[in-house]
C-alpha positions as a printed Julia matrix, in Angstrom:
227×3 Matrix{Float64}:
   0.29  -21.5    12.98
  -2.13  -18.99   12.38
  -5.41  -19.47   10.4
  -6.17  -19.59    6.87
  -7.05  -16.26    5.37
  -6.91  -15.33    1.72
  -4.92  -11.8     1.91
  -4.35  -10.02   -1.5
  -1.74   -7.86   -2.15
  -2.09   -4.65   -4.53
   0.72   -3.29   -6.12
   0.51   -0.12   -7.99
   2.69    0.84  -10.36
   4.54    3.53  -12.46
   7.17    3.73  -14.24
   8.62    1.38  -11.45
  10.21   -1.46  -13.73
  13.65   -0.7   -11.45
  12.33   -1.49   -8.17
   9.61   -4.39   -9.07
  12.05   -7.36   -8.68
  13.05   -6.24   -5.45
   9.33   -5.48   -4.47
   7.6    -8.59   -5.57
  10.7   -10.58   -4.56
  10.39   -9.22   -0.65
   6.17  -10.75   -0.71
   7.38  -14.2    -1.74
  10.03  -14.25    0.99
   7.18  -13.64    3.39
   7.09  -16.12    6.29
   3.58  -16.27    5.33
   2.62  -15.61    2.16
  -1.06  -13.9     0.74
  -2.93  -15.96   -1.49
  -2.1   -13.56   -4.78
  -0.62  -10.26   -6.09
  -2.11   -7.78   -8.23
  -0.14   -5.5   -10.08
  -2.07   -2.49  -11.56
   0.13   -0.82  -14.18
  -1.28    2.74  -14.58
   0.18    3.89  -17.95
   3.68    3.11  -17.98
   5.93    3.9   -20.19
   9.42    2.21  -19.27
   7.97   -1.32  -19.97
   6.61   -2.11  -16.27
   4.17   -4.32  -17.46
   6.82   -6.26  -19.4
   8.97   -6.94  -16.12
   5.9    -8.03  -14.67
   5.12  -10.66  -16.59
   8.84  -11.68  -16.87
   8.41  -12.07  -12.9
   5.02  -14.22  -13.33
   7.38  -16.65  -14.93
   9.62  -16.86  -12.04
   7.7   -16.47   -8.82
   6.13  -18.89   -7.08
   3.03  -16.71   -6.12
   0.48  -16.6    -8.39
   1.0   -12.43   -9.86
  -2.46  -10.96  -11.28
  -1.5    -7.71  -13.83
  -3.77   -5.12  -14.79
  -3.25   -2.54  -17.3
  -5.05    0.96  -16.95
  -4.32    4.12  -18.67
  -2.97    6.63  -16.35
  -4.99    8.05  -13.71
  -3.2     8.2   -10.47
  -2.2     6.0    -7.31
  -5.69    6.1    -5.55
  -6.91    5.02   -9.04
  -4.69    2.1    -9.31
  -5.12    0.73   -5.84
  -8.79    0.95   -5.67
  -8.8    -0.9    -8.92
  -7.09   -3.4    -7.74
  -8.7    -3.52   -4.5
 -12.27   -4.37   -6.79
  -9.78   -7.22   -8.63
  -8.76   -8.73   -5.0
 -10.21  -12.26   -4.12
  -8.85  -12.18   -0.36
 -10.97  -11.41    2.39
  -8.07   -8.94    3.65
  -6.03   -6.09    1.69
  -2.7    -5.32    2.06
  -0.73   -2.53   -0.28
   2.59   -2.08   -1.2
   4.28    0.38   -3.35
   6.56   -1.13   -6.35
   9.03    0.96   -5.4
   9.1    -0.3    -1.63
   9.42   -3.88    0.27
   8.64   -5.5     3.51
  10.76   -7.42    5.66
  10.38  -11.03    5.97
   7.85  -11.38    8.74
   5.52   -8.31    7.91
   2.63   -9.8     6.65
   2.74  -12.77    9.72
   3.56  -10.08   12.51
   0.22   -7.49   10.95
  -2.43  -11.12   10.24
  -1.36  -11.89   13.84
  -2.05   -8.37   15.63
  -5.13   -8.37   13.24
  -6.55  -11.96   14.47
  -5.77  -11.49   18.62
  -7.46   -8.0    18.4
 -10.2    -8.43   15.73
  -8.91   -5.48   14.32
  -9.95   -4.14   11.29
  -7.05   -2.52   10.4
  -3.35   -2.98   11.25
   0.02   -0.92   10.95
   3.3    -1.2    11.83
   6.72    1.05   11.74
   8.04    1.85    8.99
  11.83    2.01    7.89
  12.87    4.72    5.69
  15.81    3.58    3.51
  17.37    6.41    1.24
  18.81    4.74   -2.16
  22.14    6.72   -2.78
  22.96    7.51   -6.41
  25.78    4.42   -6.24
  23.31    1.88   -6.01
  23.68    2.06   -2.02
  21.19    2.57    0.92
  21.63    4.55    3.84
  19.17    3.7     7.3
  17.65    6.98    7.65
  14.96    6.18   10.34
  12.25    4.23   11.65
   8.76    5.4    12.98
   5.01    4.51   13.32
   3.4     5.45    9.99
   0.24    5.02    8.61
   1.41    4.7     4.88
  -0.75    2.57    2.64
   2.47   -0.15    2.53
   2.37   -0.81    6.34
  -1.64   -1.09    6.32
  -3.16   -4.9     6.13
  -7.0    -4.19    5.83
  -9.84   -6.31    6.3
 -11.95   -6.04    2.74
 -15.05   -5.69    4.64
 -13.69   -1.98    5.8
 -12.93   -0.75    2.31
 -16.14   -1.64    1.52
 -17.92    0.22    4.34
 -15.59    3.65    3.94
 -14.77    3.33    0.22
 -11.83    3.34   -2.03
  -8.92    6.14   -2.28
 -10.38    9.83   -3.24
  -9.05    9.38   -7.33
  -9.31   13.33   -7.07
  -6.03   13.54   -4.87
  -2.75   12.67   -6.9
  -0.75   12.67   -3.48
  -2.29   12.44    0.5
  -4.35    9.98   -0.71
  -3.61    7.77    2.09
  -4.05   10.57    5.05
  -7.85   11.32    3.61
  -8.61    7.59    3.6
  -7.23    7.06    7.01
  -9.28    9.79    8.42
 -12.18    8.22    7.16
 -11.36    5.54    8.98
 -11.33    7.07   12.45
 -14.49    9.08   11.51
 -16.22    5.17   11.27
 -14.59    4.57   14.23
 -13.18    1.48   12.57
 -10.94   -1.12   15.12
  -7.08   -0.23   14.92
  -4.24   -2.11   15.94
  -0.84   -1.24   15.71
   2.02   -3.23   15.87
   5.23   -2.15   17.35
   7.89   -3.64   14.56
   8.68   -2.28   10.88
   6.51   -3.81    8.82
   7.43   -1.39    5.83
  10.73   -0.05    4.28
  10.1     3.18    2.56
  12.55    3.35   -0.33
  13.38    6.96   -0.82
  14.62    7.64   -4.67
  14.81   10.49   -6.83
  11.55    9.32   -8.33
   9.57    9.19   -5.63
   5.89    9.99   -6.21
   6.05   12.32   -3.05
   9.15   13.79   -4.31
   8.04   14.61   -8.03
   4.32   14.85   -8.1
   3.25   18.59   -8.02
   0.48   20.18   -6.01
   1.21   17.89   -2.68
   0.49   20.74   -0.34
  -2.5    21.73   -2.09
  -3.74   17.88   -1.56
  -3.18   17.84    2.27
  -5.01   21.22    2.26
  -7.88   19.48    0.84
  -7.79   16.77    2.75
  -8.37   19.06    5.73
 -10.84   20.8     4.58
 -13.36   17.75    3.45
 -12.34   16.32    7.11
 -13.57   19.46    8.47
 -16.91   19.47    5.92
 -17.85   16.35    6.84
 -17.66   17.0    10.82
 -19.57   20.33    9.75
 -22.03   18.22    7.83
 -22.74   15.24   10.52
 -25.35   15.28   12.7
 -25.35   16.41   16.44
């Protein structure tokens, strides 16, 4: 039996109103299950926000939602981050779920190492056009969905840079080793990475130019600290 802790998970969300159900649906099957679930809807415009609240009257959790206008994925997850009760933060994109024991397996790994942050493998699933899904392959990964983060660490390095529309997640994980921040990783999938034809990754523009600024403000900042 592992301890109490009040985890919050943030959900953001796009033009995802296909893949919530199955989302939201793989948290409440969670062998342990976070204290709430905040859904950020960041300017949808195939009613979302609607399915949402159709699945606050069915689940058992208690689902937060949050309307913004559109701004972007860091935008939506650092907003609600600053909506999050729990003392820990985990993510998870609408389009994406976890398997049963992901949340149990990451608190665990979290409490025995007094990590601050913890990630697992991740699962790649490819949705074929007939409604199938084919096992692609499974690897460690750092992707905001297999991250479970103690809120005292987003605090200290800050939210997601709302600048980047994709890499998001590789600039605020090197800011994370730059505060030499406690890491654990956990040798199970904790993630499945649903790969569709509308991925974020997939249609978002300008993804290379992101990672090439993501470099370069790494490299600024270890030009600008002290020696």
């Amino acid at each position: 039996m592992l301890p109490q802790i009040n985890v919050s998970v943030v959900i953001p969300c796009y033009n995802a109103r296909a893949h919530l159900s199955a989302a939201i649906g793989s948290i409440a099957a969670q062998t342990v299950c976070p204290a709430e679930i905040i859904v950020v809807d960041d300017g949808s415009t195939d009613g979302s926000a609607a399915e949402v609240e159709r699945l606050i009257a069915q689940k058992p959790l208690p689902i937060r939602l949050f309307r913004q206008a559109n701004a972007g994925v860091s935008a939506a997850r650092n907003a609600g981050t600053w909506h999050a009760r729990g003392d820990v933060v985990a993510f998870l994109d609408a389009d994406d779920r976890w398997p049963a024991d992901s949340l149990e397996t990451r608190l665990a790994a979290m409490l025995q190492t007094n990590a601050e942050l913890v990630f697992g493998h991740v699962r790649i699933v490819r949705e074929r056009i007939d409604g199938s899904a084919q096992i692609d392959r499974q690897l460690p990964g750092r992707l905001a969905g297999s991250l479970l983060v103690r809120r005292s660490l987003f605090d200290r390095i800050g939210g997601f840079d709302e600048q980047l529309r994709t890499a998001e997640t590789i600039d605020w994980i090197a800011r994370v080793n730059e505060a030499g921040a406690r890491v654990a990783q956990v040798d199970q999938v904790v993630l499945e990475r649903v790969v569709h034809g509308g991925n974020m990754m997939l249609t978002e523009g300008g993804h290379a130019a992101d990672r090439f600024a993501v470099l370069r403000a790494a490299a600024n900042r270890r030009n600008a600290a002290p020696l």
